[in-house]
C-alpha positions as CSV (number, residue, x, y, z in Angstrom):
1,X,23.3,12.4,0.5
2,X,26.4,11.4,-1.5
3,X,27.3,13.1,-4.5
4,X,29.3,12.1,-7.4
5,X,30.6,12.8,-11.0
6,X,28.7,11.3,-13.8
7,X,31.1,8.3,-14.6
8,X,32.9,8.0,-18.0
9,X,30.8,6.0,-20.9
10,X,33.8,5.8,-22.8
11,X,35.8,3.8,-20.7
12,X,32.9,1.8,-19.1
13,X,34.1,2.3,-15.5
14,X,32.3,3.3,-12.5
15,X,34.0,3.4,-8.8
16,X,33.4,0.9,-6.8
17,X,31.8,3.4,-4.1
18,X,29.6,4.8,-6.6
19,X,28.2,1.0,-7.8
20,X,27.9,0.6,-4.1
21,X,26.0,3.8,-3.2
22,X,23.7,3.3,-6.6
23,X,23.3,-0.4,-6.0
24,X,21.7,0.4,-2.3
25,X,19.4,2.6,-3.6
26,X,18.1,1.0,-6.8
27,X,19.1,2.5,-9.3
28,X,21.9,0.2,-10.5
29,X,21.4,-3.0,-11.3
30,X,24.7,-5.2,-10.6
31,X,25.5,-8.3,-12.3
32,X,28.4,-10.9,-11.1
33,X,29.7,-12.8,-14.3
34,X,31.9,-15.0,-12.3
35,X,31.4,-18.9,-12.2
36,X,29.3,-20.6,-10.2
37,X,32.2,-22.5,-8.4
38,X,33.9,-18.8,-7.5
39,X,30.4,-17.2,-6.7
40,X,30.2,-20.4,-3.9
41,X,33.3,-19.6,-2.4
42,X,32.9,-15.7,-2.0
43,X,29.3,-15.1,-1.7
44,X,28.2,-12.5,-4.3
45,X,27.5,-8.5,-3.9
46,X,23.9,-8.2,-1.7
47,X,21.4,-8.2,-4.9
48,X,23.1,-8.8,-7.8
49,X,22.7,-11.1,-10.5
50,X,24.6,-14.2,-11.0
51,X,24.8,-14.3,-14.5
52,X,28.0,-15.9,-15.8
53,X,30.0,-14.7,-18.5
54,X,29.5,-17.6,-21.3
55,X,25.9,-16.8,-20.5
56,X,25.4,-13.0,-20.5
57,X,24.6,-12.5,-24.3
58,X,21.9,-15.4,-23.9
59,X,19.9,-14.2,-20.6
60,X,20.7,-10.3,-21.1
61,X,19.2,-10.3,-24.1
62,X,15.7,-8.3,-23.7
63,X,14.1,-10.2,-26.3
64,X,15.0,-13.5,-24.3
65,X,12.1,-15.3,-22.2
66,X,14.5,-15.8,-19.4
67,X,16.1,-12.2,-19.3
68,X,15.5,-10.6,-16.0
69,X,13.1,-8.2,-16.0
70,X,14.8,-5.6,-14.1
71,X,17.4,-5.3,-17.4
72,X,16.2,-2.6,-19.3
73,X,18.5,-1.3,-22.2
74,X,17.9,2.1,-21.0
75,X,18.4,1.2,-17.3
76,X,22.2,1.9,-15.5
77,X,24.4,-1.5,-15.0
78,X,27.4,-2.5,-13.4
79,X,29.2,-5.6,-13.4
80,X,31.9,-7.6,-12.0
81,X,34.3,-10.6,-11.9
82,X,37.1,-11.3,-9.9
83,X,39.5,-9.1,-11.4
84,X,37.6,-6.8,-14.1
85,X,38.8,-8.8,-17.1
86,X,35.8,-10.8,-17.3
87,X,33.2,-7.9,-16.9
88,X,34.9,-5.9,-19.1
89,X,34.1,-8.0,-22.2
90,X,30.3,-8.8,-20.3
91,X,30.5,-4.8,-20.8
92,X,31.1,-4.8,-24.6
93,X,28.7,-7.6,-25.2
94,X,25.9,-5.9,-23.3
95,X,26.6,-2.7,-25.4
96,X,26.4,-5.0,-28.3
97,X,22.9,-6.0,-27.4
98,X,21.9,-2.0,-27.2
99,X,22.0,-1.4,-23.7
100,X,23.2,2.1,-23.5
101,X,24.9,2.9,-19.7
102,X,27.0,-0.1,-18.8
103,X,29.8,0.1,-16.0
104,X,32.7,-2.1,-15.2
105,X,33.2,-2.4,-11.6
106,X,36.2,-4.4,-11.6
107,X,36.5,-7.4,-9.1
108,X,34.5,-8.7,-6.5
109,X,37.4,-7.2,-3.9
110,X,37.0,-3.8,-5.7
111,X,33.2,-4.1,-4.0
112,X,34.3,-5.3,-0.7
113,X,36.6,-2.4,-0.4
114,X,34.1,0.0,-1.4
115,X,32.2,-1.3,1.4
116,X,29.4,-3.4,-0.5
117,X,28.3,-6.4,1.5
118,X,28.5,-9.9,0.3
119,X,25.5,-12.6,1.0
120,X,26.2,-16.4,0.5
């Protein structure tokens, strides 16, 4: 079983092996803010979200009819983008909207080389 350090709240980060390893066994929910052009391209991490990033405050919003229900405000997320820029502000307004542990992965490449798979 893999073990690692509790990541850092402060910054918001989380390795990319770490959202990998949580991501496969539930316990991390993983959302890719990119558009839906990019997201056609690459694929997108194997069971995340696609929620872009002009949309995140909308549909993460737990009091929203359309918010997934697998976002809890006390439930672990991670997100993504392309480079980390984009996530990192989807980071700040999820914290806005009270969810409490909320990761910045960095970019989908980040993922790959972490080993995360990618599905079309």
């Amino acid at each position: 079983m893999l073990s690692f350090r509790k990541p850092d709240r402060g910054s918001g980060r989380i390795s990319p092996q770490e959202a990998v390893a949580r991501a496969a066994d539930g316990s991390l929910v993983v959302i890719d803010v990119r558009e839906p052009a990019e997201v056609a391209a690459s694929g997108k991490a194997v069971g995340a979200l696609h929620i872009p990033l002009a949309f995140v405050k909308m549909r993460c919003d737990p009091k929203a009819p359309d918010c997934p229900e697998c976002l809890t405000r006390d439930g672990p997320v991670a997100l993504y983008c392309a480079a980390g820029g984009r996530s990192q502000m989807a980071v700040q307004m999820l914290r806005d909207l009270g969810y409490d542990e909320v990761y910045n992965i960095g970019g989908l490449g980040d993922w790959i080389a972490a080993g995360g798979q990618v599905e079309r």
